[in-house]
N, CA, C and O atoms as a printed pandas DataFrame, in Angstrom:
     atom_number atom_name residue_name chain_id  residue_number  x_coord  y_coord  z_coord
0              1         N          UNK        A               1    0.819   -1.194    0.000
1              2        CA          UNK        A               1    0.000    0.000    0.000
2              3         C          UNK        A               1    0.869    1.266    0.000
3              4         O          UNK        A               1    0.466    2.283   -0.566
4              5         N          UNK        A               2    2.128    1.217    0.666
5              6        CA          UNK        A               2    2.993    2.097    0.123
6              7         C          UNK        A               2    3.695    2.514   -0.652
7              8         O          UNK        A               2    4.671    3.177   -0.302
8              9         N          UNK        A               3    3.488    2.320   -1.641
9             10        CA          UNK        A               3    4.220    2.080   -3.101
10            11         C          UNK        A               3    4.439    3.834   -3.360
11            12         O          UNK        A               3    5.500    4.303   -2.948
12            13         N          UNK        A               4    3.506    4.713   -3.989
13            14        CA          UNK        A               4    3.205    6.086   -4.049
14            15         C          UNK        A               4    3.020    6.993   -2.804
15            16         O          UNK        A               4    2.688    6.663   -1.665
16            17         N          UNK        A               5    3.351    8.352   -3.358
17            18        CA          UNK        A               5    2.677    9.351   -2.847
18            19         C          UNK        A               5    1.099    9.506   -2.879
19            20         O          UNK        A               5    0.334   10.143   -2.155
20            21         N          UNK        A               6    0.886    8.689   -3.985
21            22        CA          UNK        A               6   -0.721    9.095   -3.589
22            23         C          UNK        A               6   -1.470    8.122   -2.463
23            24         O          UNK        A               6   -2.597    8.200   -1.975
24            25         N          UNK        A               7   -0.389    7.177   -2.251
25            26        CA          UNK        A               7   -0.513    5.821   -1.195
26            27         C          UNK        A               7   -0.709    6.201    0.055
27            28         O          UNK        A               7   -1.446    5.669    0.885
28            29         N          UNK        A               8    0.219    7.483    0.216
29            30        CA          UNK        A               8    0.750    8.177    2.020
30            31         C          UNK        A               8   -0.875    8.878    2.119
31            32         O          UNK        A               8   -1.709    8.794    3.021
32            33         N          UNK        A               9   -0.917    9.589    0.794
33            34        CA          UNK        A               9   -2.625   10.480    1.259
34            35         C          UNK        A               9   -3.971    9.783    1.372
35            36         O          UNK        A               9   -4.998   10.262    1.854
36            37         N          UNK        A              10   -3.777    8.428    0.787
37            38        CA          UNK        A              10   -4.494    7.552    0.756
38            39         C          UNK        A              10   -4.753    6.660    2.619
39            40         O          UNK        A              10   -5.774    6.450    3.274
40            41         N          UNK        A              11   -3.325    6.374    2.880
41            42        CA          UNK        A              11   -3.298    6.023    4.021
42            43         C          UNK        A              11   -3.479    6.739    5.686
43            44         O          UNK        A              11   -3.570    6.485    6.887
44            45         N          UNK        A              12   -3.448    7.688    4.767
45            46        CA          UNK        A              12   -3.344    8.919    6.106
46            47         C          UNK        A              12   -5.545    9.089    5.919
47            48         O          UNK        A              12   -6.308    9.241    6.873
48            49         N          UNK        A              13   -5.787    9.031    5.043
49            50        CA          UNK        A              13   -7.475    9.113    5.330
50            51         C          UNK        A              13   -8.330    8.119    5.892
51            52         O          UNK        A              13   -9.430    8.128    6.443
52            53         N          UNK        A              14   -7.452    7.225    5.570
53            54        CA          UNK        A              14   -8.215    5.639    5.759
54            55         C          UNK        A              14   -7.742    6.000    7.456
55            56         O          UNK        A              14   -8.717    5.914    8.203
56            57         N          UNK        A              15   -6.669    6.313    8.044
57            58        CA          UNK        A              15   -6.371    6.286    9.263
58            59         C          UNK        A              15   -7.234    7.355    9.586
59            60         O          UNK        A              15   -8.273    6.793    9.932
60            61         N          UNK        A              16   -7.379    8.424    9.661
61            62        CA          UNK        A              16   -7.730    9.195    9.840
62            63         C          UNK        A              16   -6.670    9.940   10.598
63            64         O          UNK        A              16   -6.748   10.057   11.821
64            65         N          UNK        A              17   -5.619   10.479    9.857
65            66        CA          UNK        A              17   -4.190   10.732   10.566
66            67         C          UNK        A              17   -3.609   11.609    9.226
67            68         O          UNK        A              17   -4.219   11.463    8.167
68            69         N          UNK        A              18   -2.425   12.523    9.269
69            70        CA          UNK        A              18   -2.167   13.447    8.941
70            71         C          UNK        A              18   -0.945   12.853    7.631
71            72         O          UNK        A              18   -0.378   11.781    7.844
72            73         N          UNK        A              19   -0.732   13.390    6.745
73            74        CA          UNK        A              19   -0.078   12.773    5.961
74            75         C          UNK        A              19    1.471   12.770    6.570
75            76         O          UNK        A              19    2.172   11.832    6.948
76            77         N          UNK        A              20    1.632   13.707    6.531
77            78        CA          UNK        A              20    2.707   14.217    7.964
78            79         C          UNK        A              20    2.924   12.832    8.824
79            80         O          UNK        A              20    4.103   12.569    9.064
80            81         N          UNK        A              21    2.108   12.076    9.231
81            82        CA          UNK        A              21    2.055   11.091   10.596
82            83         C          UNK        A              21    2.779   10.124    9.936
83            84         O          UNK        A              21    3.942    9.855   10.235
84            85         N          UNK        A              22    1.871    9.334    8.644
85            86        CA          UNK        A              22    2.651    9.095    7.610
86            87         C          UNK        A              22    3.636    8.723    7.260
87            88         O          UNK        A              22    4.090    7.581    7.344
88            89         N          UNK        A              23    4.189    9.838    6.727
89            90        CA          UNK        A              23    5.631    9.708    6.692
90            91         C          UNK        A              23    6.801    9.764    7.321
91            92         O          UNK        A              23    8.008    9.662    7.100
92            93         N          UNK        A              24    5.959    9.984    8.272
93            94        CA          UNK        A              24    7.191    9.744    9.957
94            95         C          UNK        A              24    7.183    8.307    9.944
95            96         O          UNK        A              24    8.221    7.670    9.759
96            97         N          UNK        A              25    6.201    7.829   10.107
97            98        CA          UNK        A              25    6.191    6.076   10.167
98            99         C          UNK        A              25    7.156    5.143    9.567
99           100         O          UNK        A              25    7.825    4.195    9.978
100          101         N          UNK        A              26    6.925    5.985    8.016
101          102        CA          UNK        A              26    7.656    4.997    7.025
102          103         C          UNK        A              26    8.630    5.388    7.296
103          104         O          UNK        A              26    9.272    4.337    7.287
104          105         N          UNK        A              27    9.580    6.425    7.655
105          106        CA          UNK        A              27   10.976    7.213    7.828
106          107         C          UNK        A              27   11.329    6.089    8.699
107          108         O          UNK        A              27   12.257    5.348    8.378
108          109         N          UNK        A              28   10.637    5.898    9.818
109          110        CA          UNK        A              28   11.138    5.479   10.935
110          111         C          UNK        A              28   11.392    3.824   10.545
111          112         O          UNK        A              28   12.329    3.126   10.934
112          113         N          UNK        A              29   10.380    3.467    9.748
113          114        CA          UNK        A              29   10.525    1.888    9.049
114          115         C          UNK        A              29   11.806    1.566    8.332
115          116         O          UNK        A              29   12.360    0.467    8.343
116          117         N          UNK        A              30   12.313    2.915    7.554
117          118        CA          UNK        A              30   13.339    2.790    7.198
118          119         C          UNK        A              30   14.328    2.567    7.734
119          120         O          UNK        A              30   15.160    1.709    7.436
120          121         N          UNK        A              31   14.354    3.525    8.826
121          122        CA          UNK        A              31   15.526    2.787    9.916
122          123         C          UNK        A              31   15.714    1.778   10.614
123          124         O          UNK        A              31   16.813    1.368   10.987
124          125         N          UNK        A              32   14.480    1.221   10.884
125          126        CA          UNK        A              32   14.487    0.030   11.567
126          127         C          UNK        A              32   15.043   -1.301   10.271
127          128         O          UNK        A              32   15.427   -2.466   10.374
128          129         N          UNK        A              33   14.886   -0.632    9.451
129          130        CA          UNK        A              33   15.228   -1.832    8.067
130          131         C          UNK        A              33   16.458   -1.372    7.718
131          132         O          UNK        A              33   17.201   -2.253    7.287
132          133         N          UNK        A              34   17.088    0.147    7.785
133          134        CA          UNK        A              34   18.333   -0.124    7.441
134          135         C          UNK        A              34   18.275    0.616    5.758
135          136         O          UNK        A              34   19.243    0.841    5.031
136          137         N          UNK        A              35   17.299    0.793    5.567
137          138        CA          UNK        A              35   16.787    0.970    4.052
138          139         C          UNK        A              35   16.612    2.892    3.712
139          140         O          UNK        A              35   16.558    3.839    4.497
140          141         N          UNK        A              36   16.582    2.850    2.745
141          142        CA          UNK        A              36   16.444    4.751    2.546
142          143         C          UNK        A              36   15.134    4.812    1.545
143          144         O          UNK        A              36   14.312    5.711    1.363
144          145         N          UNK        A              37   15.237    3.781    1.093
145          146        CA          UNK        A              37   13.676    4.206    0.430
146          147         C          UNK        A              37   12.609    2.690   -0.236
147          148         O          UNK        A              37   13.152    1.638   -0.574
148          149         N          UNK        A              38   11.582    2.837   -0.281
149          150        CA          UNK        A              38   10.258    2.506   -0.460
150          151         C          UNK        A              38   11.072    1.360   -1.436
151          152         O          UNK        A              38   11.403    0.494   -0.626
152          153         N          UNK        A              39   11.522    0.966   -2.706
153          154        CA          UNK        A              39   11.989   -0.018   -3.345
154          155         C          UNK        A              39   12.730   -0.835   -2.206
155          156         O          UNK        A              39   12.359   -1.954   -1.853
156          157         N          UNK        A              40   13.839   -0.150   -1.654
157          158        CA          UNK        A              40   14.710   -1.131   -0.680
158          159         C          UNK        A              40   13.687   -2.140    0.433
159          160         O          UNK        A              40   13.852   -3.313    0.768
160          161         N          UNK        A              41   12.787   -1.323    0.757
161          162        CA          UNK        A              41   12.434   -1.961    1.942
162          163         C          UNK        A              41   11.704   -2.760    1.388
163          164         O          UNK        A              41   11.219   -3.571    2.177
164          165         N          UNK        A              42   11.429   -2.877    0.415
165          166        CA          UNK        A              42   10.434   -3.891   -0.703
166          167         C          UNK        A              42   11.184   -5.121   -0.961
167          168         O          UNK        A              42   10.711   -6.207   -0.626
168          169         N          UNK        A              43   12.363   -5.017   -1.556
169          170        CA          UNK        A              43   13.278   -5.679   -1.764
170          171         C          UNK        A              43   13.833   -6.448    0.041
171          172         O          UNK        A              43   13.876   -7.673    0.154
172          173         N          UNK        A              44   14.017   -5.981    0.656
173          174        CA          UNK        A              44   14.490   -6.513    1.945
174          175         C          UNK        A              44   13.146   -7.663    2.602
175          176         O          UNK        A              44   13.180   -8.719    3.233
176          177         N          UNK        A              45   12.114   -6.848    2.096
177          178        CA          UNK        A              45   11.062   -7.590    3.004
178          179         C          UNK        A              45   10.845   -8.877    2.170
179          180         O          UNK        A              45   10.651   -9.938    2.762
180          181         N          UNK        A              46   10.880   -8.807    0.349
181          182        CA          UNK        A              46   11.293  -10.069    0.068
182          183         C          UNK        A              46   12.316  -11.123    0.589
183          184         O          UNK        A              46   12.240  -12.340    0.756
184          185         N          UNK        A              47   13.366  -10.144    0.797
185          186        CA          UNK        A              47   14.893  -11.330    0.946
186          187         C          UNK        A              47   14.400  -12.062    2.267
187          188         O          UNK        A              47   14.737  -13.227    2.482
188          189         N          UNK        A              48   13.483  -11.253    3.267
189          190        CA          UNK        A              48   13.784  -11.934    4.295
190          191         C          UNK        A              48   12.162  -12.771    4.539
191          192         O          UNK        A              48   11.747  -12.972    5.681
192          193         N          UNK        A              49   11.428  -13.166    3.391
193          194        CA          UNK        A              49   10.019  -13.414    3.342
194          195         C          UNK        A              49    8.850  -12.845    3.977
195          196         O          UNK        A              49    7.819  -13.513    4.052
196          197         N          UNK        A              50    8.923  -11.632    4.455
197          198        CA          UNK        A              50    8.096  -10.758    5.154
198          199         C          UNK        A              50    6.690  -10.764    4.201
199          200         O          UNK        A              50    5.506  -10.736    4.535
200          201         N          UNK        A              51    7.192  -10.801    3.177
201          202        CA          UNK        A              51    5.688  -10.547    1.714
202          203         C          UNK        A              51    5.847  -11.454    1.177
203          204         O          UNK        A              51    5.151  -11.722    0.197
């Protein structure tokens, strides 16, 4: 579901949460993965069978 920007505004309504909130989340996902952006952590969550 995070693939796009139109994904974050998408997700931020369905939450009912700020797009802003958002992208703190995924920032923070990134670090916890080690990753800098939206492909990597895609790629990682394959290597390690997460998806």
């Amino acid at each position: 579901m995070m693939l796009t920007e139109r994904a974050t505004c998408k997700i931020a309504s369905m939450l009912y949460i700020s797009e802003n909130t958002v992208k703190h989340h995924k920032k923070k996902i990134y670090e916890k993965l080690g990753v800098n952006c939206m492909e990597d952590a895609i790629f990682y969550a394959k290597i390690k069978n997460l998806i």
